[in-house]
Residue frames relative to the residue before (quaternion, step in Angstrom):
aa qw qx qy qz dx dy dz
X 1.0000 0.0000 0.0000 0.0000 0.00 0.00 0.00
X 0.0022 -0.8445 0.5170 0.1396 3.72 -0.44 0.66
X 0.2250 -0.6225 0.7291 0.1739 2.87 -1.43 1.16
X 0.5039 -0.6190 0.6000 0.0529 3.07 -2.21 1.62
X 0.2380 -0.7115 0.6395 0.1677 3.89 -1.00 0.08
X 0.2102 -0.7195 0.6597 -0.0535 3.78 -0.06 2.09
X 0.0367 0.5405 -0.8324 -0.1165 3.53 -1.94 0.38
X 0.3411 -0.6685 0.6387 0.1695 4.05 -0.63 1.37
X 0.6453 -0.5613 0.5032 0.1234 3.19 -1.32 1.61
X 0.7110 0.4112 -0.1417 0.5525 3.57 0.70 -1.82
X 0.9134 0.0062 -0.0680 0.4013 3.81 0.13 -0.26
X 0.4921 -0.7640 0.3135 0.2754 3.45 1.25 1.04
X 0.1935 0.8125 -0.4405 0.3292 3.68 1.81 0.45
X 0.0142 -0.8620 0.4986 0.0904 3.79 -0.72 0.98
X 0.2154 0.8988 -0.3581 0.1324 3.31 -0.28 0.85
X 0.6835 -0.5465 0.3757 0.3051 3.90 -1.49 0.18
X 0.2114 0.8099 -0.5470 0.0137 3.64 -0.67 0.42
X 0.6978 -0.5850 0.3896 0.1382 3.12 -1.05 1.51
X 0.3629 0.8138 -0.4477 -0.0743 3.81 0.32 -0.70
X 0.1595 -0.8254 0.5201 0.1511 3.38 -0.59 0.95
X 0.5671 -0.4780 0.4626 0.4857 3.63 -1.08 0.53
X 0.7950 0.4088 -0.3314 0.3016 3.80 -0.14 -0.63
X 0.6030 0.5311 -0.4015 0.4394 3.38 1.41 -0.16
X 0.4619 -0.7824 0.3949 0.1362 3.02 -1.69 1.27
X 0.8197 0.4141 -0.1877 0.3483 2.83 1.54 -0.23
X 0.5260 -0.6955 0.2248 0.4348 3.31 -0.31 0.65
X 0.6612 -0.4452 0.3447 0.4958 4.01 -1.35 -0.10
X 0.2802 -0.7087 0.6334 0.1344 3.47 -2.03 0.28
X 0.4864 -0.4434 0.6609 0.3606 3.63 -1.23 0.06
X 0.2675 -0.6401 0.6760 0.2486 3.82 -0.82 1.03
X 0.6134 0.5421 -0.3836 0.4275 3.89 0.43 -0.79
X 0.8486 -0.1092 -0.0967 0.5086 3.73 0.11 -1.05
X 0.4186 -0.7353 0.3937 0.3592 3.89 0.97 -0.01
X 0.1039 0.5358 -0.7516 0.3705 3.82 0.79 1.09
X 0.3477 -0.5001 0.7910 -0.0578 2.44 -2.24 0.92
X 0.4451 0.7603 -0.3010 0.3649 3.44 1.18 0.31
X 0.5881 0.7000 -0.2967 0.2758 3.60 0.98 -0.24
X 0.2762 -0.7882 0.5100 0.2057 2.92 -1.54 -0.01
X 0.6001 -0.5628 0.4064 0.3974 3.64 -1.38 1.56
X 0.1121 -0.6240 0.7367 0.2351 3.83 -0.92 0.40
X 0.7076 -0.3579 0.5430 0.2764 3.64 -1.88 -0.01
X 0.0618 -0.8073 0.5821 0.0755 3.66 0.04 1.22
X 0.4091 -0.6479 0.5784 0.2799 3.40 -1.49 0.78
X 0.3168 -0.7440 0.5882 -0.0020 4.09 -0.81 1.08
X 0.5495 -0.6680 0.4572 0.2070 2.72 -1.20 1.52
X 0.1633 0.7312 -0.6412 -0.1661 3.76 -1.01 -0.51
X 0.3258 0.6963 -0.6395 -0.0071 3.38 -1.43 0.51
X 0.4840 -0.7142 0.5033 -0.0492 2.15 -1.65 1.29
X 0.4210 -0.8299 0.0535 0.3621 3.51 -0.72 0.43
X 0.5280 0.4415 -0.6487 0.3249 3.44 1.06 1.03
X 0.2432 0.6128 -0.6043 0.4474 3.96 0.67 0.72
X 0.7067 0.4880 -0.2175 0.4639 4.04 0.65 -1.00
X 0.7206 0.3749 -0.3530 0.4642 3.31 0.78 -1.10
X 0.4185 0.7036 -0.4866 0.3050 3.62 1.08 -0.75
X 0.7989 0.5020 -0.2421 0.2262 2.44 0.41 -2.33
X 0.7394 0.4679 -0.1814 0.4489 3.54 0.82 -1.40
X 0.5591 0.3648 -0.5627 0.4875 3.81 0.69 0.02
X 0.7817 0.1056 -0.4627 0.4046 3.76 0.00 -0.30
X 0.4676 0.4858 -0.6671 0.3169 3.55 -0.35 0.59
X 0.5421 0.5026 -0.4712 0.4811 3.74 1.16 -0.70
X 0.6689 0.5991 -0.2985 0.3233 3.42 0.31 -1.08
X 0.7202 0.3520 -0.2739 0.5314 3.24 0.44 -1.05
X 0.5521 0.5577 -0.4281 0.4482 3.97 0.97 -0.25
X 0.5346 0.5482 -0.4278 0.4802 3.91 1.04 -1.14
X 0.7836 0.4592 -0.2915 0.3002 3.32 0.29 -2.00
X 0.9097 0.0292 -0.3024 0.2831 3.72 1.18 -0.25
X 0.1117 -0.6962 0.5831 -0.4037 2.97 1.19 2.21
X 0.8410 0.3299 -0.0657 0.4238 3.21 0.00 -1.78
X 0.6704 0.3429 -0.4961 0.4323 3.77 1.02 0.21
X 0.3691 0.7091 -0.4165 0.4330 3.60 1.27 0.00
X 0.6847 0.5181 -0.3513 0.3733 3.40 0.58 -1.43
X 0.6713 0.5389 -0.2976 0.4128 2.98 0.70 -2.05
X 0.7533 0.2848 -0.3495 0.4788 3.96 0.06 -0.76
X 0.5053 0.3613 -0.5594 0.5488 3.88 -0.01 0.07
X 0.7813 0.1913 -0.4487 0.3895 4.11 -0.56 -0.64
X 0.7182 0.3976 -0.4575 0.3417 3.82 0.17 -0.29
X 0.4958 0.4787 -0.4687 0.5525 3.80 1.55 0.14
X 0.6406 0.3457 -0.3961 0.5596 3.71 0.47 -0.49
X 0.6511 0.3673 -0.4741 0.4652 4.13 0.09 0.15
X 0.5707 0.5626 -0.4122 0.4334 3.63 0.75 -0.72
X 0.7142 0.4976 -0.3504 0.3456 3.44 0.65 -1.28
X 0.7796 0.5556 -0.1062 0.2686 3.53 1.05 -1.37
X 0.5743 0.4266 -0.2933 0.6342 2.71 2.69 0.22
X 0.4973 0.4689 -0.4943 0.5371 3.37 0.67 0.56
């Protein structure tokens, strides 16, 4: 689905718009709704797939780091309990 990057002629408003093939109507200025605008040059994602592995070793990581603070409070709540 591509979203376009508008700057509205009538109120110099920059901004994102969704456009789907199926829609009949064209984009607006959320600020003043002209339909006046123009498509700016949109910067595009890319990734690639060590951009992916990155991504997912630290998301693992940061999952380990709280895995392992979970533990630590469930066994010192389960020691707390067994001294009382």
């Amino acid at each position: 689905m591509p979203i376009y990057d508008y700057k509205c002629r009538a109120c110099g408003h920059q901004f994102e718009a969704l456009v789907l093939p199926s829609s009949k109507s064209a984009a607006a200025c959320p600020s003043c709704k002209s339909q006046e605008l123009e498509q700016l040059l949109s910067a595009f994602a890319v990734n690639s797939a060590e951009q992916s592995k990155a991504t997912w070793k630290a998301a693992r990581k940061q999952y380990e780091k709280t895995d392992l603070r979970d533990k630590q409070i469930a066994e010192r709540e389960e020691m707390e309990r067994h001294h009382h």
